[in-house]
C-alpha positions as CSV (number, residue, x, y, z in Angstrom):
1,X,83.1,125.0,159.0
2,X,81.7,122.7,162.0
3,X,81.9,119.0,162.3
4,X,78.9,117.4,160.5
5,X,78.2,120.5,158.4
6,X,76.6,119.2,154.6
7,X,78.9,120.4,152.9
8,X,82.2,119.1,154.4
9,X,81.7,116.0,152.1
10,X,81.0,118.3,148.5
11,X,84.1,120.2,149.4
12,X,86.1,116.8,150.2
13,X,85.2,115.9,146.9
14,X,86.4,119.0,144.6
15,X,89.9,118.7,147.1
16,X,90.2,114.8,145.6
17,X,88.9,115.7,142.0
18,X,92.0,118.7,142.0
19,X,94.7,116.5,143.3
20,X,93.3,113.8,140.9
21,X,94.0,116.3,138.1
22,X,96.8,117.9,139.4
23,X,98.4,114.0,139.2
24,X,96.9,113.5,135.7
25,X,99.2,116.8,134.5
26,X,102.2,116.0,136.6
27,X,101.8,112.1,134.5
28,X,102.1,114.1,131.1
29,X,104.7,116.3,132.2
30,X,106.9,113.4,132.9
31,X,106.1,111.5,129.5
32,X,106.3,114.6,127.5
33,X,109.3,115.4,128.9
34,X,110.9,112.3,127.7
35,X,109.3,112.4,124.0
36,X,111.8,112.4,121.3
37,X,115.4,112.0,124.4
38,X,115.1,108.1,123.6
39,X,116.6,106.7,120.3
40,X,114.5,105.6,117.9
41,X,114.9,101.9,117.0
42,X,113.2,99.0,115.0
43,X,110.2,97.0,116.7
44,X,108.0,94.3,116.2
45,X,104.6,95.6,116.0
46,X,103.6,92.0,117.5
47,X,105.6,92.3,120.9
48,X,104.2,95.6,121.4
49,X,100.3,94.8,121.4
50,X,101.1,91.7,123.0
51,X,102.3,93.9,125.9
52,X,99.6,96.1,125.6
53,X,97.0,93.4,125.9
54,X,98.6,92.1,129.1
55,X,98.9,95.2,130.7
56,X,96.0,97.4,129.8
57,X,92.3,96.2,131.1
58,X,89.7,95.3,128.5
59,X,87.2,92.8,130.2
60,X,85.7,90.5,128.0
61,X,86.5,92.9,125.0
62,X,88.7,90.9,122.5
63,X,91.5,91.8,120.9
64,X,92.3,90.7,117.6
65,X,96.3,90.9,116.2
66,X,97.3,90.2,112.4
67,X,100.5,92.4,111.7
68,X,102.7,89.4,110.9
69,X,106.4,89.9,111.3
70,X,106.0,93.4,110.9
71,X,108.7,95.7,112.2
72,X,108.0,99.3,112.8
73,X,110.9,102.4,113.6
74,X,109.6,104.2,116.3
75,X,110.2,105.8,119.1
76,X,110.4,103.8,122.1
77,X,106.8,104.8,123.4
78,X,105.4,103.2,120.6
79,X,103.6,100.6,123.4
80,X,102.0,103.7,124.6
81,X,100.3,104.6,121.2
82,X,98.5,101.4,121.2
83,X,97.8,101.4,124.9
84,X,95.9,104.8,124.3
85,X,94.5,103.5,121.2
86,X,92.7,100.1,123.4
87,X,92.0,101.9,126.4
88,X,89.7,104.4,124.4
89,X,88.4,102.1,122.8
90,X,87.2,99.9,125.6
91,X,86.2,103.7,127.3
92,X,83.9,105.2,124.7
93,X,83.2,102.2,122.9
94,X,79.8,101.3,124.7
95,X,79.0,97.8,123.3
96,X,82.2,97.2,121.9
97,X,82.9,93.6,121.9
98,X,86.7,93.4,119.6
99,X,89.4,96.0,118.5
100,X,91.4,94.1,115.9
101,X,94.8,95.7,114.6
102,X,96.2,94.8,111.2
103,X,98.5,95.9,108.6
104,X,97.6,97.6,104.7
105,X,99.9,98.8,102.0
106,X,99.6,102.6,102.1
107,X,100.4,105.2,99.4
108,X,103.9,105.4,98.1
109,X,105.5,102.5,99.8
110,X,104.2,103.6,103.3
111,X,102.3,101.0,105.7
112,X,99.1,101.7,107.2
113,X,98.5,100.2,111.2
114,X,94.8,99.8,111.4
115,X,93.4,99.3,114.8
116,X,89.2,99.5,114.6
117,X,86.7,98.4,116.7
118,X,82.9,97.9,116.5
119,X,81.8,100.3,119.2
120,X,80.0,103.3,118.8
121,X,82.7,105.6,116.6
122,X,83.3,108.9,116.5
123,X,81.3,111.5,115.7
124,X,82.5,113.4,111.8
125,X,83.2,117.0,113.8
126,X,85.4,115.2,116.3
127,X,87.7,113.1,113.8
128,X,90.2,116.0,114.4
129,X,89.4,117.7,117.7
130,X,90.2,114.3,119.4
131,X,93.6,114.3,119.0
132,X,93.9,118.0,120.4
133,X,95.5,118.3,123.8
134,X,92.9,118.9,126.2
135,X,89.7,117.3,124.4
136,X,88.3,114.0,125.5
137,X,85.8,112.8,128.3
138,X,89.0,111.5,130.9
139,X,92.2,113.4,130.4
140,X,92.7,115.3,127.1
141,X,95.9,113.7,126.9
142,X,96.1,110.4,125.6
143,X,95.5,110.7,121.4
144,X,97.2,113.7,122.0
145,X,100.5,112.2,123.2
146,X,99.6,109.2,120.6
147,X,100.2,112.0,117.8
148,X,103.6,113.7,119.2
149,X,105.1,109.8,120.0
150,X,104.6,109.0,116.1
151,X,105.4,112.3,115.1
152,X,109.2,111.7,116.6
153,X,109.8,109.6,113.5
154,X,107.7,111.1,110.6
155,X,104.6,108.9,111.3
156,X,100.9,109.9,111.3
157,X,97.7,109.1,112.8
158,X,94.2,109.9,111.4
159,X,90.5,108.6,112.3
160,X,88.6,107.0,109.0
161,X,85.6,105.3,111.0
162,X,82.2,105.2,110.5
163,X,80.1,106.6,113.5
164,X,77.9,103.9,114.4
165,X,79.9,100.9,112.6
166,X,82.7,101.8,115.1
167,X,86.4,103.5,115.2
168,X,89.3,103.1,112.7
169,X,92.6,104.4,113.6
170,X,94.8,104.2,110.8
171,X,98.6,105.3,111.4
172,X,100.8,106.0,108.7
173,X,104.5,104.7,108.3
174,X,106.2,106.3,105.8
175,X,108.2,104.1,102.9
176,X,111.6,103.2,105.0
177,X,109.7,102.6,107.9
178,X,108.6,99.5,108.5
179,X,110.2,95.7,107.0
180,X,108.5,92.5,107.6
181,X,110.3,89.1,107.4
182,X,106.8,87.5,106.1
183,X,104.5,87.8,104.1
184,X,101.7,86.5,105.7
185,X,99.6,87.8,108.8
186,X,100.1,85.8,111.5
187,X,98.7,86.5,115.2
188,X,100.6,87.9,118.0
189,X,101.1,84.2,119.6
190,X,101.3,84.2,123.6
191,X,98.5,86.8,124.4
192,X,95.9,83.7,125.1
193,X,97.5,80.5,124.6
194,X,97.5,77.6,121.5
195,X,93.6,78.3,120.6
196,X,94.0,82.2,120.9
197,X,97.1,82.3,118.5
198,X,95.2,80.1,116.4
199,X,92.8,82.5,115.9
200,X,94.4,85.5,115.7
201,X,93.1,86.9,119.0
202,X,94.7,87.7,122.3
203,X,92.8,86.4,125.5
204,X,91.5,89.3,128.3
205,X,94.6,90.7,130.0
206,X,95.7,91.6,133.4
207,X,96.4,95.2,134.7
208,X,99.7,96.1,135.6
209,X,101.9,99.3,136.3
210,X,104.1,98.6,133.1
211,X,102.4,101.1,130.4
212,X,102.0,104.3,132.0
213,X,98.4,106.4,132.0
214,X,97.8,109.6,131.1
């Protein structure tokens, strides 16, 4: 093809797209590869959003925390469920302006984690499809990979939204599960100062390399 030729710069374009994709499914090799050889262990649903608002873009969206002193027994990508869980949000949201996790009583002693938002939703025929590897508008991968990580322990994830009122991810613990050392819903202090914990949000965080993409 000569020097100058019109379509040197499509063709340089599909080359970057493939490696881009090729990377995306050497990133999920990697995770998946390490779902389940980690021990399980008991963690403070707090400390994990809190990481996840520091490290995972959002802009001006806010994020809202009231789990208390919730403790969860996952598996130790747990950070990465809620990672996913914000980044789609902020993604497909449109004019999302919050996500806002929280913590319900669930059948038969089990604990529901509700993160929802009040973007855009999701559609009634894709409430399922979405969590299938391969579906989705970036990588396929991500509620995917949120469904195996909380399958490691016996945990769940579903999608109870309304389209058009916004998303509602509710994940299931079952009874065993989860403790909390109060009863009351405090926020996840340290995401934005004094007058963010006060109000049960967590300021606009900065990117880092610390939760993994997929």
């Amino acid at each position: 093809m000569p020097p100058g030729s019109p379509e040197l710069p499509r063709r340089y374009d599909r080359l970057e797209a493939s490696a881009a994709a090729i990377e995306r499914q050497l990133a999920f090799a990697r995770i998946y590869q390490e779902l389940g050889s980690m021990e399980a262990g008991w963690q403070r649903l707090a400390d994990r959003i809190r990481r996840t608002v520091e490290d995972v873009p959002h802009g001006s969206v806010r994020i809202e925390c009231a789990v208390g002193e919730t403790e969860v027994f996952a598996d130790p990508l747990l950070e990465l469920v809620f990672a996913n869980l914000v980044e789609n949000a902020v993604r497909y949201g449109r004019h999302l302006t919050r996500v806002r996790f929280s913590t319900v009583p669930g059948p038969e002693g089990s604990l529901l984690v509700v993160c929802e938002d009040d973007g855009v939703g999701v559609p009634p025929e894709e409430k399922e499809r979405i969590f299938e590897q391969g579906v989705g508008a970036n990588t396929g991968l991500g509620l995917f990979l949120v469904r195996e990580v909380l399958a490691i322990t016996g945990s769940s994830i579903r999608e109870t939204g309304t389209p058009g009122r916004g998303g509602r991810f509710e994940l299931l613990f079952p009874a065993g599960s989860h403790r909390s050392d109060s009863s009351d819903d405090r926020p996840c202090t340290g995401c934005g100062g004094a007058e963010a914990a006060a109000e049960g949000a967590c300021a606009p965080g900065r990117s880092s390399d610390r939760v993994r993409r997929v």
